[in-house]
C-alpha positions in Angstrom: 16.5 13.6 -44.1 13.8 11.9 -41.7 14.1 12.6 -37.9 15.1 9.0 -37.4 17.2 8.9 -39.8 19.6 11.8 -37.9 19.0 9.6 -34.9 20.4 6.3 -36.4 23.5 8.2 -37.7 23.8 10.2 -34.9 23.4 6.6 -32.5 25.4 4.8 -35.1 28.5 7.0 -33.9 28.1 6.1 -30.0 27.1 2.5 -30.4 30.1 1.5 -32.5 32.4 2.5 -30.2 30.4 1.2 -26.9 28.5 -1.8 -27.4 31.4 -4.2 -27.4 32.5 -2.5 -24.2 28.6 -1.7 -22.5 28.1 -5.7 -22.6 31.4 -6.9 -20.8 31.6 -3.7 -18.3 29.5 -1.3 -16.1 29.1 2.1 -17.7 31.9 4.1 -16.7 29.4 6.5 -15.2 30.6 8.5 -12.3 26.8 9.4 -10.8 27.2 8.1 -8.0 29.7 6.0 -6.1 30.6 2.5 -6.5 30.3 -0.4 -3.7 31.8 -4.2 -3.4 29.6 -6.2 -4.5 27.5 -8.5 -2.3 27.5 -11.3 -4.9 31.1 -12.4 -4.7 30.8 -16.3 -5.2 27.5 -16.4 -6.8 27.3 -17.8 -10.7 25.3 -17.2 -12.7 23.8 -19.6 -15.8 22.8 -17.1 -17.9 24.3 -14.2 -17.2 26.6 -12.0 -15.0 26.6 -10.0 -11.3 28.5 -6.8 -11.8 31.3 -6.6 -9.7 30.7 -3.2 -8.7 26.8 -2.2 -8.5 26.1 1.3 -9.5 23.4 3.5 -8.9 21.7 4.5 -12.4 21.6 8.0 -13.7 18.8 10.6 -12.8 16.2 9.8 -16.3 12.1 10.6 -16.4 10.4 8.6 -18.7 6.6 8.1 -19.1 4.8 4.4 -18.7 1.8 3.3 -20.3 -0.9 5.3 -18.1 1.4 8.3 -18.9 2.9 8.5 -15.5 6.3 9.7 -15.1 8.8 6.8 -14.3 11.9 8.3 -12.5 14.6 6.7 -10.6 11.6 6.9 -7.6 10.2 3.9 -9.3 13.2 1.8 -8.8 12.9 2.0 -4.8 12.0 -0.9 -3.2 12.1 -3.0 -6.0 13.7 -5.0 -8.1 13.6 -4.2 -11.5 13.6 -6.7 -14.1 14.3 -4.5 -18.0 14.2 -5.3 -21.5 14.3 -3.1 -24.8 12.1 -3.9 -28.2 9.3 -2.1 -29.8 5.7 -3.0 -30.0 6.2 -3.7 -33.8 8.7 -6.1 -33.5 8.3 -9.6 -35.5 9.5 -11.5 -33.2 12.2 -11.4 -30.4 10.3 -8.4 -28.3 6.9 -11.2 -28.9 8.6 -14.2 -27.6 10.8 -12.8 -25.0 7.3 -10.8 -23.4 5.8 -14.3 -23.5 8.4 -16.3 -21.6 8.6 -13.4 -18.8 4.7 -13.5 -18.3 5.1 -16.9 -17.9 8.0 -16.3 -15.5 6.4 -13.8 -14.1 4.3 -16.2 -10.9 7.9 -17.9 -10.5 9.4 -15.1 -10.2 6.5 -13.3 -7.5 7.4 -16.0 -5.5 10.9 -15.4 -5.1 10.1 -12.1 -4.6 6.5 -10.0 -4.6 8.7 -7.0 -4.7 9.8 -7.4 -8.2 8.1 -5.2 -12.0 8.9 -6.1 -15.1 9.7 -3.3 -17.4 9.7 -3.2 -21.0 11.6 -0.1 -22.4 10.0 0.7 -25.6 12.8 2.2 -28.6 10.2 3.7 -31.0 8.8 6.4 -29.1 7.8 7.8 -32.6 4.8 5.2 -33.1 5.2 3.6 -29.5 1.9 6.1 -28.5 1.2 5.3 -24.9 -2.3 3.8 -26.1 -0.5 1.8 -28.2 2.0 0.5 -25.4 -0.6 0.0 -22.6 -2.8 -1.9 -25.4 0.6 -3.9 -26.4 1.8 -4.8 -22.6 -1.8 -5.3 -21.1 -1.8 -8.6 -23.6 1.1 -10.0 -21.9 0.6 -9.4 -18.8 -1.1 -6.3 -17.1 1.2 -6.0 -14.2 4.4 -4.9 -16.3 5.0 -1.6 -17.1 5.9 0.1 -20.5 8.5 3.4 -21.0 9.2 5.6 -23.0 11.4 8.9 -23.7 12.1 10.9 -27.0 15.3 9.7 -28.0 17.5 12.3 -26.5 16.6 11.0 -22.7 15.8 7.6 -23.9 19.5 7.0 -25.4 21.7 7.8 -22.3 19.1 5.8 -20.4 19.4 2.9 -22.2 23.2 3.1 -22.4 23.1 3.2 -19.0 21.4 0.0 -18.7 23.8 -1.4 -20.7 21.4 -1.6 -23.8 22.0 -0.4 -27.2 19.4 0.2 -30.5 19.5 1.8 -33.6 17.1 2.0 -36.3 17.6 0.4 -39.8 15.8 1.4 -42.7 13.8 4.7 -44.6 10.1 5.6 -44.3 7.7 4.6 -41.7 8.4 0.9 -41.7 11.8 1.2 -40.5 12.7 -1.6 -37.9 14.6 -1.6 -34.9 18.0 -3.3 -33.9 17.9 -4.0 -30.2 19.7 -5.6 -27.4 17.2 -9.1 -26.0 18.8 -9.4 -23.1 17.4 -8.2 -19.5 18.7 -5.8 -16.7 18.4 -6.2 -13.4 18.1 -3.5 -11.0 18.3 -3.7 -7.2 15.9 -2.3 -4.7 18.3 0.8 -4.2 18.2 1.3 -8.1 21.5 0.0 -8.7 22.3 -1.9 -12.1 23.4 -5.4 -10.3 23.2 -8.1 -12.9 22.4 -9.2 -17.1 20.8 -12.0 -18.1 22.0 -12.7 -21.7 20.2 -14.0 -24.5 21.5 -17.5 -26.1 21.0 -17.7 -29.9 19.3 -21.1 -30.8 19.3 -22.5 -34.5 16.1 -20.9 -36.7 14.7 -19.0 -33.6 15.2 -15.7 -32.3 17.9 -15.6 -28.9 16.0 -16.6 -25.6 16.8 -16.9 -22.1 15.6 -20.2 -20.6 13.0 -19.0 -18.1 14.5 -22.2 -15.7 17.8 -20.4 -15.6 16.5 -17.3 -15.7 14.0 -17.8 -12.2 17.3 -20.1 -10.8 19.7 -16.8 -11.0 17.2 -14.6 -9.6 16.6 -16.6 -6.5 20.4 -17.2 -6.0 20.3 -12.7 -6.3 17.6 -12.2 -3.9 18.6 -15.2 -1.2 22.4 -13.4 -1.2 21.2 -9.4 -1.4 
């Protein structure tokens, strides 16, 4: 059997019973201790504030210069993620698009914020490959990786799931397209959810998506 095939049966196990649960809840992770959160009123259009932000797990993952990126990365930041692969036809395309065009809007709001693309194929994800991939959309963001068996309970963390479909090397990748936002103090605080849209891939309206930001920021 190919590696990734033991990895998709292996994630096929922990998704099916978590992914239902991962979108509606925070991780029922016990790292670190839970606060009220500061967002009690505010809506959001595409998305939700968890009611209870929580510190993410320790992880280490390497970015496109191959530079670690640990939880010291998330500090004095906010942290905008999103999970594809560089091979993907189209969702991981479009939705890098829309957030480099978002991207000023978003700056504006607040010059502390990095967009973070996590990539799922660490098997052909090289770092050349990702820093050639990113640098097209925008230079600025940052693009991480792990071999699965870090890369899978950070993900889960973030509330995204994956899982590889198919034999030999052109095996795609099933993926979560929303994002994840994490606060300043590296605390998962709110998802912005993809809406499907007849013959095109799910997309988060960039108006809503710089809108729910702001109303984050102007309340943290």
């Amino acid at each position: 059997m190919r590696k990734h095939s033991i990895v998709v049966a292996l994630m096929a196990v922990a998704i099916s019973g978590t992914a239902a649960y991962q979108w509606l809840t925070p991780s029922n992770n016990s790292v670190a201790p839970m606060h009220q959160s500061p967002y009690k009123n505010v809506e959001l259009a595409t998305g939700f504030i968890y009611d209870n932000p929580r510190k993410l797990a320790t992880f280490s993952l390497s970015d496109q210069y191959g530079n670690r990126f640990t939880n010291k990365q998330l500090e004095g930041k906010w942290s905008l993620f999103f999970i594809g692969f560089t091979s993907c036809p189209d969702v991981c395309p479009t939705t890098l698009n829309k957030l480099a065009a978002a991207y000023p809007e978003l700056q504006q709001i607040s010059a502390d914020i990095q967009v973070v693309f996590v990539s799922a194929d660490p098997q052909r994800d090289t770092q050349a490959k990702r820093l050639d991939y990113i640098n097209f959309f925008n230079r600025d963001f940052k693009a991480i990786t792990a071999e699965h068996s870090q890369l899978f309970p950070f993900s889960r963390d973030l509330g995204f799931v994956y899982a590889m479909v198919g034999e030999g090397d052109n095996y795609q990748i099933d993926h979560s397209a929303s994002y994840v936002l994490v606060s300043p103090q590296g605390e998962k605080t709110a998802v912005f959810k993809a809406k499907p849209k007849p013959g095109l891939p799910p997309q988060i309206l960039n108006d809503e998506l710089i809108a729910d930001f702001k109303k984050i920021v102007n309340n943290a």
